[in-house]
Backbone as CSV, one residue per row, in Angstrom:
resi,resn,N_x,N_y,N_z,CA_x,CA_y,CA_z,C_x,C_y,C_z
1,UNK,0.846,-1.160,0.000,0.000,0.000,0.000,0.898,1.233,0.000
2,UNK,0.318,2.555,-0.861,1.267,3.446,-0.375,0.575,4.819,-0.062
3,UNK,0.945,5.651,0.490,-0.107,6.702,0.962,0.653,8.140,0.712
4,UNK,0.094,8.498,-0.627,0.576,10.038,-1.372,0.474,10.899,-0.262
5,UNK,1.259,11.807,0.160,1.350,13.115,1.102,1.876,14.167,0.725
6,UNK,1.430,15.276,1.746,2.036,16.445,0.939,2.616,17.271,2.166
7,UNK,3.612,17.677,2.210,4.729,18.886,3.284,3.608,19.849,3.471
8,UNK,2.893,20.133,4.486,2.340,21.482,4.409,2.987,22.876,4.317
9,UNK,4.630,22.807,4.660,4.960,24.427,4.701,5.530,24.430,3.520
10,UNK,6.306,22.947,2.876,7.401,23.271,1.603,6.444,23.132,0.516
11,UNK,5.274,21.979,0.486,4.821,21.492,-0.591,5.026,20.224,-1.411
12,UNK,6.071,19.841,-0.382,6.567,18.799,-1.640,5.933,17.303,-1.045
13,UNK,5.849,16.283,-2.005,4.814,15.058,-2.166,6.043,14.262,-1.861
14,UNK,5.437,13.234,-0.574,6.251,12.397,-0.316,5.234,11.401,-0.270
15,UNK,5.788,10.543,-0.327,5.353,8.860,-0.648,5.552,7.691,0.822
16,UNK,4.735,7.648,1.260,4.851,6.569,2.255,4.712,4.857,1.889
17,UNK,5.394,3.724,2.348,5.080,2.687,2.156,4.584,2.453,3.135
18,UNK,3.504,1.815,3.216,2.397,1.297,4.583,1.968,0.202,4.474
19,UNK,2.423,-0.975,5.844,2.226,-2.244,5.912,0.914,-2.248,6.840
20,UNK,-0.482,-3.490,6.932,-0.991,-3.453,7.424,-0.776,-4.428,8.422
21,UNK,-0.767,-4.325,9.699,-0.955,-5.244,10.549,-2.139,-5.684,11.512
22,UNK,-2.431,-6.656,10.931,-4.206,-6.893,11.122,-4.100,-7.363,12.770
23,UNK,-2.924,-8.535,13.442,-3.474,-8.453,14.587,-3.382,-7.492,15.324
24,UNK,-2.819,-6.021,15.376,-3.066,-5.102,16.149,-3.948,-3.876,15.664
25,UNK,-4.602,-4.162,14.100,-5.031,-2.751,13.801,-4.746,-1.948,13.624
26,UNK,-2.959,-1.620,13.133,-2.266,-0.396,13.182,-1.946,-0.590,11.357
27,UNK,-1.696,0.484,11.096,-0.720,0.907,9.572,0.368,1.240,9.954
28,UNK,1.412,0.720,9.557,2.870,0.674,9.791,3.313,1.342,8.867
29,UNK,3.820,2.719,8.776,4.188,3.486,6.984,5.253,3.496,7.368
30,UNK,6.359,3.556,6.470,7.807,4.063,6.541,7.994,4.852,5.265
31,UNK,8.842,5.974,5.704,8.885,7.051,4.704,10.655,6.907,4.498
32,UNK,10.950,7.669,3.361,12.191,7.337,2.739,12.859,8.938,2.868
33,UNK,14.028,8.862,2.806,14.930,10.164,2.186,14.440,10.333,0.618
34,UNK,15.225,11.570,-0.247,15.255,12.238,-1.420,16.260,10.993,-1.837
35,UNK,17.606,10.516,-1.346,18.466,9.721,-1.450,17.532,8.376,-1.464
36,UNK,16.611,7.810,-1.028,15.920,6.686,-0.671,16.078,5.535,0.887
37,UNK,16.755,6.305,1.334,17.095,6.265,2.636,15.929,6.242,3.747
38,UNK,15.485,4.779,4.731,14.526,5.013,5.049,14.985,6.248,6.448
39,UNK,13.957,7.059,6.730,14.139,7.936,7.601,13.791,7.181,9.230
40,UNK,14.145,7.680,10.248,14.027,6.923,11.697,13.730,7.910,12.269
41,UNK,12.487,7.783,13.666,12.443,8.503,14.161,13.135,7.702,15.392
42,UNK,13.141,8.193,17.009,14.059,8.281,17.570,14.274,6.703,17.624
43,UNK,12.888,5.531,17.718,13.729,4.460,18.303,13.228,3.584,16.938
44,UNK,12.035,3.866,16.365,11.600,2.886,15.402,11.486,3.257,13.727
45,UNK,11.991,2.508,12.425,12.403,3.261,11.355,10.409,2.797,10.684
46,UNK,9.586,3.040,11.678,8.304,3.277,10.841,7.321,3.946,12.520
47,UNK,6.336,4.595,11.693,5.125,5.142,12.534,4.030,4.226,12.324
48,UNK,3.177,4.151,13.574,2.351,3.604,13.864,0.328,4.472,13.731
49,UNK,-0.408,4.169,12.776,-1.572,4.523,13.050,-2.594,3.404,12.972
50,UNK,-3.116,4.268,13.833,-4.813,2.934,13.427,-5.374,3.023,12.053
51,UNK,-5.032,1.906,11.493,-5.772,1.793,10.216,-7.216,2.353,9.862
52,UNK,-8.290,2.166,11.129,-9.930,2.693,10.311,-9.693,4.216,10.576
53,UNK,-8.287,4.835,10.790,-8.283,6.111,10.783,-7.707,7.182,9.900
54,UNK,-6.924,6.231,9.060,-6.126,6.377,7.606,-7.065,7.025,6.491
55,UNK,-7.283,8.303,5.927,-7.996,8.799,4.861,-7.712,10.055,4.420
56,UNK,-7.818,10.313,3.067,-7.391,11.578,2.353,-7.770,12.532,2.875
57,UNK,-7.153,13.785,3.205,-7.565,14.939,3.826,-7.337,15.071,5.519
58,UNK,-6.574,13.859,5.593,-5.693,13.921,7.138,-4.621,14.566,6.929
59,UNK,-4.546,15.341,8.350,-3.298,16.076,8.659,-2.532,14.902,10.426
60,UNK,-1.555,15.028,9.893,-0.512,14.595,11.196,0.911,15.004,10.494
61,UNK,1.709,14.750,12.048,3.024,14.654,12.081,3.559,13.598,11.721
62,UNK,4.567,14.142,10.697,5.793,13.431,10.579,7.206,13.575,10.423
63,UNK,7.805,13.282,11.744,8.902,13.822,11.979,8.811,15.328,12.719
64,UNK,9.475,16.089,12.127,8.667,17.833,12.584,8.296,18.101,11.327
65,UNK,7.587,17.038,10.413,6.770,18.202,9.509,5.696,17.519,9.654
66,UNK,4.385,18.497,9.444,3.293,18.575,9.190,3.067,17.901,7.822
67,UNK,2.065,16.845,7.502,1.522,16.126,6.271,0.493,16.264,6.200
68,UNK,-0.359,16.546,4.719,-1.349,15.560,4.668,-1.556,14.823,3.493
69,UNK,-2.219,13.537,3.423,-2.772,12.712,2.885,-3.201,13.200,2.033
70,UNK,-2.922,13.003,0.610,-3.564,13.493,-0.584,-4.015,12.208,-1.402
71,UNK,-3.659,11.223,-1.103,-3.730,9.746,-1.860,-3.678,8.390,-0.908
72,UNK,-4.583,7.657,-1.139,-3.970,6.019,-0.576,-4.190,5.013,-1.831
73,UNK,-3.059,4.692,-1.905,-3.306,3.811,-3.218,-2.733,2.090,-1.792
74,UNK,-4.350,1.182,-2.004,-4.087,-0.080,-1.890,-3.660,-1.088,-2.549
């Protein structure tokens, strides 16, 4: 799965890969560098959301930037 986003202050479209994990209900995304480098936050190299909460026109954090969801392609 991957979930189109967009930088709210720069603009620019980043691409998440998002695993589902059904026995806990979470979406597991990991986002990459410009280099393709996956990025880490302090202890784990992916973020955790509840999947029935995943949809276009969400805003959250990632990292210290602000996203939102412009796409989920399953």
């Amino acid at each position: 799965m991957k979930i189109i986003a967009r930088d709210r202050n720069t603009g620019e479209l980043i691409e998440l890969d998002a695993e589902e994990d059904t026995s806990m209900g979470t979406l597991n995304y990991f986002y990459r560098d410009q280099e393709g480098n996956y990025l880490r936050s302090s202890k784990h190299p992916y973020g955790k959301m509840p999947r029935h909460s995943v949809m276009p026109n969400m805003r959250f954090a990632l990292g210290q930037r602000l996203i939102l969801i412009i796409e989920i392609i399953e």
